[in-house]
TIMI-2910 file (N, C-alpha, C, CB; in pm, 1 decimal, decimal comma, always signed):
<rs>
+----------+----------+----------+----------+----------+----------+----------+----------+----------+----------+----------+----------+------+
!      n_x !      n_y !      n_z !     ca_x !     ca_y !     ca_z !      c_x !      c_y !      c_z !     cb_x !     cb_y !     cb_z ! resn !
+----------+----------+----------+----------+----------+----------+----------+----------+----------+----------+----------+----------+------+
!  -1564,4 !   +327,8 !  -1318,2 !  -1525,0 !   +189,9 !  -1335,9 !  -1397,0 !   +163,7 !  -1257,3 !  -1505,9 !   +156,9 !  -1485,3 !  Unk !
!  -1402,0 !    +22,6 !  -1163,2 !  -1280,1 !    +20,5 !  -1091,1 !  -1197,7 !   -109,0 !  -1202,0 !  -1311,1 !    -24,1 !   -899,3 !  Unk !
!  -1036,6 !    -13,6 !  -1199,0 !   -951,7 !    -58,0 !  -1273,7 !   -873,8 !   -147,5 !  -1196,4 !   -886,6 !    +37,4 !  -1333,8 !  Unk !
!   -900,2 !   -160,8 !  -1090,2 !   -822,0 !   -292,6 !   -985,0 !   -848,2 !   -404,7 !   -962,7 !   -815,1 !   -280,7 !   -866,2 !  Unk !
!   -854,1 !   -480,2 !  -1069,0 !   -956,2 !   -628,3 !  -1052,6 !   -874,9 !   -693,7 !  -1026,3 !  -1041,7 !   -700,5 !  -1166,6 !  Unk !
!   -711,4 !   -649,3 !   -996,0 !   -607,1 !   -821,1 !  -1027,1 !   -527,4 !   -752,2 !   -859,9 !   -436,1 !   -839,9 !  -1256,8 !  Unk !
!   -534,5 !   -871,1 !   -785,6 !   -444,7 !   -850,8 !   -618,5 !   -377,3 !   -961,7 !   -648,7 !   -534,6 !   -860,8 !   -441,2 !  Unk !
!   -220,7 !   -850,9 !   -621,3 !   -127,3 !   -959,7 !   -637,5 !    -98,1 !   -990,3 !   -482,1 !    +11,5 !   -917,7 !   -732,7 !  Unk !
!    -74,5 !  -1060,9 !   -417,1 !   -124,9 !  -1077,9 !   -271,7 !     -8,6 !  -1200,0 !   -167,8 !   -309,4 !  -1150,7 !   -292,7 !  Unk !
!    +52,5 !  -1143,9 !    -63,8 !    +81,5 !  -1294,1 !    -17,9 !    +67,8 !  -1264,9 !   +160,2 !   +269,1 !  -1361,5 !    -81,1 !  Unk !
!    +99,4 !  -1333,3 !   +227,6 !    +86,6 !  -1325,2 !   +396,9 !   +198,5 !  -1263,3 !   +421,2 !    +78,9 !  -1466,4 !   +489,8 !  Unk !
!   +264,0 !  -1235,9 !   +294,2 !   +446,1 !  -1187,6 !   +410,2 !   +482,6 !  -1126,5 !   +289,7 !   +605,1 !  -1345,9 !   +486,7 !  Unk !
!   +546,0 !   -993,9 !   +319,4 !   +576,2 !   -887,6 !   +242,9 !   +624,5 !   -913,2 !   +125,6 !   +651,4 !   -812,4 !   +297,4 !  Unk !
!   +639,7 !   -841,7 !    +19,6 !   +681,7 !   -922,0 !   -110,4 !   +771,6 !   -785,1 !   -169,3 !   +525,6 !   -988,1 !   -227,9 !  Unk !
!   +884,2 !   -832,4 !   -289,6 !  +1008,4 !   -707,3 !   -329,4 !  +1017,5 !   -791,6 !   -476,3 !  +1200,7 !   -694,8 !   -204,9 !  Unk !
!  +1057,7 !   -707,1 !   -572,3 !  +1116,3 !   -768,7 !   -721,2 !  +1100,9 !   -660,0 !   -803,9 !  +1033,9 !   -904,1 !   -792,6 !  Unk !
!  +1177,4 !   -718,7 !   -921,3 !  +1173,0 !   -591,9 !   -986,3 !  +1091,4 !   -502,4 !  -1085,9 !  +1254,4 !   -596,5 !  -1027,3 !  Unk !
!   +930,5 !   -588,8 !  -1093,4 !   +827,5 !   -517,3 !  -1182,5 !   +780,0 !   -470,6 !  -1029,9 !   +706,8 !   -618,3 !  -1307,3 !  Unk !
!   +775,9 !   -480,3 !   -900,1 !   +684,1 !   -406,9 !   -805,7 !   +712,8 !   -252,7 !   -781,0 !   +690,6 !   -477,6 !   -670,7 !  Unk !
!   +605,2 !   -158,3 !   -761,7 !   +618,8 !    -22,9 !   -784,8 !   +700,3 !    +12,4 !   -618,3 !   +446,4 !    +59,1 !   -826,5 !  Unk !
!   +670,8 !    -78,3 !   -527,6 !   +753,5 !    -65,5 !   -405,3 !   +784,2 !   -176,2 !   -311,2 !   +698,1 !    +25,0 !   -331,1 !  Unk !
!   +845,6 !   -146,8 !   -241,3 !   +911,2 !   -342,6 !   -180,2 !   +811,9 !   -297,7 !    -36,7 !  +1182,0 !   -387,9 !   -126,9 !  Unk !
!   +802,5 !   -407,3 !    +43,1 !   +795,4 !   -460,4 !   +167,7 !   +613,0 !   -450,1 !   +202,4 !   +908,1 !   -365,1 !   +276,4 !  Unk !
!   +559,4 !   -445,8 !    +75,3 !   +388,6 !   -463,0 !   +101,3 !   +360,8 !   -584,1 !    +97,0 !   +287,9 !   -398,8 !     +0,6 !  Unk !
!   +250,5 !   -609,1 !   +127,0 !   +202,2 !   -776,9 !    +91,4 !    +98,7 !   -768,6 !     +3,5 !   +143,0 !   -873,4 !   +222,4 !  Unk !
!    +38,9 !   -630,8 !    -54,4 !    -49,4 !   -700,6 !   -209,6 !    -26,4 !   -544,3 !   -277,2 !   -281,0 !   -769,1 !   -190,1 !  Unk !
!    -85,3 !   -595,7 !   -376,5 !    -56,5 !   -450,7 !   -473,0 !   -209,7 !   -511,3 !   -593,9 !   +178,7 !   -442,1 !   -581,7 !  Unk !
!   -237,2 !   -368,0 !   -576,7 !   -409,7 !   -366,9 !   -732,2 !   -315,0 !   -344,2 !   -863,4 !   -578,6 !   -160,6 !   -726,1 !  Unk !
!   -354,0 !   -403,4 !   -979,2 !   -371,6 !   -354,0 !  -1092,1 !   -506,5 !   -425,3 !  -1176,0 !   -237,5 !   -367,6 !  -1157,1 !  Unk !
!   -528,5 !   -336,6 !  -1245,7 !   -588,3 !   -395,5 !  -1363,5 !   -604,8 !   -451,6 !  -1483,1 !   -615,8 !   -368,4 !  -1379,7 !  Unk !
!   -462,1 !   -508,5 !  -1505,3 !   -440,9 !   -625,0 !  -1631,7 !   -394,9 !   -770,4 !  -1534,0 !   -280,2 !   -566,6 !  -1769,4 !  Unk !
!   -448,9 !   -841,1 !  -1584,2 !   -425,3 !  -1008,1 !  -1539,6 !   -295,6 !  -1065,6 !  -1615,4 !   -570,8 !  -1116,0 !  -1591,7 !  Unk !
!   -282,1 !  -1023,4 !  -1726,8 !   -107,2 !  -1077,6 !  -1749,2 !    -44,8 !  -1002,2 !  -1682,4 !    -30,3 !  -1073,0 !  -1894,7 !  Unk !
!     -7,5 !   -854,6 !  -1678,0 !    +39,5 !   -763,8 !  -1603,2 !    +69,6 !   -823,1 !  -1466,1 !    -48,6 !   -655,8 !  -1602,7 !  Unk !
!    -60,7 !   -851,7 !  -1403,9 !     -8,1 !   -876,1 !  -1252,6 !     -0,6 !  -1043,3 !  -1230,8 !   -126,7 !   -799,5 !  -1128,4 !  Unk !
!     +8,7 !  -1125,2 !  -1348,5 !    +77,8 !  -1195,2 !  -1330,2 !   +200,1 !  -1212,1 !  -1337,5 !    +46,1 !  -1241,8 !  -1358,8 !  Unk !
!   +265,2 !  -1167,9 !  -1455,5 !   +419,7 !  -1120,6 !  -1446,2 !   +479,5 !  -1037,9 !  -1353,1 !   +454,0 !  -1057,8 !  -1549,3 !  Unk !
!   +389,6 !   -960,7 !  -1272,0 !   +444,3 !   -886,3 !  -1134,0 !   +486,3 !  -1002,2 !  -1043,0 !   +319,9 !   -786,3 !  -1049,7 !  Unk !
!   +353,9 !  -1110,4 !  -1027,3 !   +379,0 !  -1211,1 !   -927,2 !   +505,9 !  -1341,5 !   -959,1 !   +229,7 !  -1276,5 !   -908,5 !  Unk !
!   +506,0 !  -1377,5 !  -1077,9 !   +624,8 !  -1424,9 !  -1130,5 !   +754,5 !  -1395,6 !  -1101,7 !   +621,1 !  -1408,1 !  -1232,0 !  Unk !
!   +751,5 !  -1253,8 !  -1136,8 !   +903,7 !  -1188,2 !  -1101,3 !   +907,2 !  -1177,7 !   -941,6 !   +929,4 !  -1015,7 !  -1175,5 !  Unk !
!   +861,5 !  -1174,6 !   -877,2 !   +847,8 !  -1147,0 !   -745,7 !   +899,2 !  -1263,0 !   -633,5 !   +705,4 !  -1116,8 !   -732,7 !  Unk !
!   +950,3 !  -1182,7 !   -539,2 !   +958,0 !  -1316,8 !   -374,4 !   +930,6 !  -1215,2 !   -281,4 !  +1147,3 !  -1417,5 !   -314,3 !  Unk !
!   +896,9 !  -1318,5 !   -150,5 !   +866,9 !  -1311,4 !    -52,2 !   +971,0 !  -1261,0 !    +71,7 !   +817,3 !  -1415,8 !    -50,1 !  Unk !
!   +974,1 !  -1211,5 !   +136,7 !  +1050,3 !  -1203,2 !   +270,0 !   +984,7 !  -1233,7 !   +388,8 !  +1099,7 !  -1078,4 !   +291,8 !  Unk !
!  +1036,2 !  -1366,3 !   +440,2 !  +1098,1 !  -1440,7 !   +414,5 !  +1093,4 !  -1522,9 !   +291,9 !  +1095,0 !  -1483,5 !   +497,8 !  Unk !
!  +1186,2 !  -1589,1 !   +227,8 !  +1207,7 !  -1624,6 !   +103,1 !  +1123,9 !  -1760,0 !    +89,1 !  +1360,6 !  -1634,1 !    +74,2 !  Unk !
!   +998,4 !  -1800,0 !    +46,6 !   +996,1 !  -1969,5 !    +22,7 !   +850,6 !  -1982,7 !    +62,3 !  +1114,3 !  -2079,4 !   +131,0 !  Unk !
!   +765,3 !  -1792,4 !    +20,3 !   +620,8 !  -1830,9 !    +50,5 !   +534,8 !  -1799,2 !    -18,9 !   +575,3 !  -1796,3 !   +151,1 !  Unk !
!   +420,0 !  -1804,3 !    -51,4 !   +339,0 !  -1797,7 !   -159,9 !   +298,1 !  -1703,5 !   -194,5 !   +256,9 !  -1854,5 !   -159,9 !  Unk !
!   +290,7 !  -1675,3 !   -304,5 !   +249,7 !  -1533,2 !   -376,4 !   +136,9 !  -1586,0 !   -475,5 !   +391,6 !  -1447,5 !   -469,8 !  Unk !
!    +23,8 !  -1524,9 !   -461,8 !   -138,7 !  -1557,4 !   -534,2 !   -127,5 !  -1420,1 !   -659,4 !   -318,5 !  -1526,8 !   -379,8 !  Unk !
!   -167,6 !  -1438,5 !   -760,5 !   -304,0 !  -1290,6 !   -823,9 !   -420,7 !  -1349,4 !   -780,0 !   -334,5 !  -1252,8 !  -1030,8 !  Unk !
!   -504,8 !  -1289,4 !   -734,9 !   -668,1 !  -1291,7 !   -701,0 !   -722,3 !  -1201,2 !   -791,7 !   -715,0 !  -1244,9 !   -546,0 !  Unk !
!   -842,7 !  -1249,3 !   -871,3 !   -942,3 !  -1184,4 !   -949,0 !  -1022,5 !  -1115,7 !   -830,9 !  -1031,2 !  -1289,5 !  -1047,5 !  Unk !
!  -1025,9 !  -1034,0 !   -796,2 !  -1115,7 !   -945,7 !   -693,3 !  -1228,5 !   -922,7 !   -716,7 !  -1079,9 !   -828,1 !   -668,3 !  Unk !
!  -1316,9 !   -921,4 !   -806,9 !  -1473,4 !   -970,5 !   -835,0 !  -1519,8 !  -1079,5 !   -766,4 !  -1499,8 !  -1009,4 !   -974,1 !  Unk !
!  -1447,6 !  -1193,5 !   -831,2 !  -1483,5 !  -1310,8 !   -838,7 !  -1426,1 !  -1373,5 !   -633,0 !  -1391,7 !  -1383,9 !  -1006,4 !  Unk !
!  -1325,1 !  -1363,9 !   -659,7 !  -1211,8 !  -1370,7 !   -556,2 !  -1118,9 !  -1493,2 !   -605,8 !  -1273,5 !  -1397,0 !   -393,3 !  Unk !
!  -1148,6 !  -1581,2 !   -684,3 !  -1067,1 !  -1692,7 !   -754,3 !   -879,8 !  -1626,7 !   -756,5 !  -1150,5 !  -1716,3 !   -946,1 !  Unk !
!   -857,7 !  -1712,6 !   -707,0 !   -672,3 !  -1719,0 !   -789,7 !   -621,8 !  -1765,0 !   -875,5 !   -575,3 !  -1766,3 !   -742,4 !  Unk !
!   -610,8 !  -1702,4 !   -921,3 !   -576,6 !  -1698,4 !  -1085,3 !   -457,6 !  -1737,8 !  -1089,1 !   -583,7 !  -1561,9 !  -1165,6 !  Unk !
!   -351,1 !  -1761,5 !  -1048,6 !   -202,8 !  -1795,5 !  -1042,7 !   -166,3 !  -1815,0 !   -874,6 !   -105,7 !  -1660,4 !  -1120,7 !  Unk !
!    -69,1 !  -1889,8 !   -904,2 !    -31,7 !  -1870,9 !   -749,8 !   +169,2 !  -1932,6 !   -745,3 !   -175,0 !  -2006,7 !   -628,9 !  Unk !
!   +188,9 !  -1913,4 !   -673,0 !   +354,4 !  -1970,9 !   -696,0 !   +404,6 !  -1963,5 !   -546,0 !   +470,6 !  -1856,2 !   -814,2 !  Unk !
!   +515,3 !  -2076,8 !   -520,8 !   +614,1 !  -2048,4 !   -394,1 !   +674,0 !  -1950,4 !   -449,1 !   +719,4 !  -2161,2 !   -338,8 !  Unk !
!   +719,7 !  -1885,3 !   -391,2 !   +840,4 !  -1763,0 !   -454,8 !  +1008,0 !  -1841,7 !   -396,2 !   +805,8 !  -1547,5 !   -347,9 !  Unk !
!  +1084,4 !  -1806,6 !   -503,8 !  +1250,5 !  -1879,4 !   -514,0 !  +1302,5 !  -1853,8 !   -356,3 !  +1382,2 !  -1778,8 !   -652,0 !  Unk !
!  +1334,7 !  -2001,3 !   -305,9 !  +1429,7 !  -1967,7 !   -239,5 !  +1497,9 !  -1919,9 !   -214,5 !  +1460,3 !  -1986,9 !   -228,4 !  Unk !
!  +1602,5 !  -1883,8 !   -329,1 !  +1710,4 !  -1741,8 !   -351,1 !  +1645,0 !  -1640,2 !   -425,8 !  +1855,8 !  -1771,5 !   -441,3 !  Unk !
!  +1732,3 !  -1551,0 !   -391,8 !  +1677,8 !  -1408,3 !   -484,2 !  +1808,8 !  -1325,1 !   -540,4 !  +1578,0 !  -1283,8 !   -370,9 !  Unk !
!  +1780,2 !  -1333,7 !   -644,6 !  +1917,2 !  -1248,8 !   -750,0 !  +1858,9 !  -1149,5 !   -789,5 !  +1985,2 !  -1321,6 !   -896,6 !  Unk !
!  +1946,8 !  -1048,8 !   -713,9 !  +1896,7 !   -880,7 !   -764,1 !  +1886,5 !   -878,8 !   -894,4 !  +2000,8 !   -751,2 !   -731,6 !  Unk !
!  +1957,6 !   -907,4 !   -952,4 !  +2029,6 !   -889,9 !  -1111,5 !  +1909,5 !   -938,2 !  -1213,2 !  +2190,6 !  -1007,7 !  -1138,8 !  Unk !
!  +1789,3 !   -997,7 !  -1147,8 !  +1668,7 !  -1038,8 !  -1224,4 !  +1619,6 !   -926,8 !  -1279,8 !  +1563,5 !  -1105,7 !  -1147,5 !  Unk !
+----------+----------+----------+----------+----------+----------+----------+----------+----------+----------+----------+----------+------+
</rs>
């Protein structure tokens, strides 16, 4: 059984502090709150671009967000 149904996903590398490593542009898990709160906490580099979860079955996006203009480590 594949446990990777949730891509947290954007066009331009993404860093924060639930991600297991900075400067990828998607990451698998398999809980949908989980990798929505990954994508929540999360931005982009450059700062001010979109970050999706994609249901990977289906392919639907399930969430999606600009990521903050600024970024405070301290999150």
């Amino acid at each position: 059984m594949d446990t990777r149904k949730y891509r947290v996903e954007s066009s331009h590398p993404m860093r924060g502090p639930l991600l297991p490593g900075s400067g990828s542009a998607d990451f698998f898990m398999g809980d949908r709150g989980l990798a929505i709160a990954v994508a929540a906490k999360s931005v982009t580099c450059p700062l001010g671009q979109e970050i999706r979860v994609v249901h990977v079955p289906s392919g639907e996006a399930v969430y999606r967000k600009t990521s903050a203009e600024t970024y405070d480590s301290a999150e």
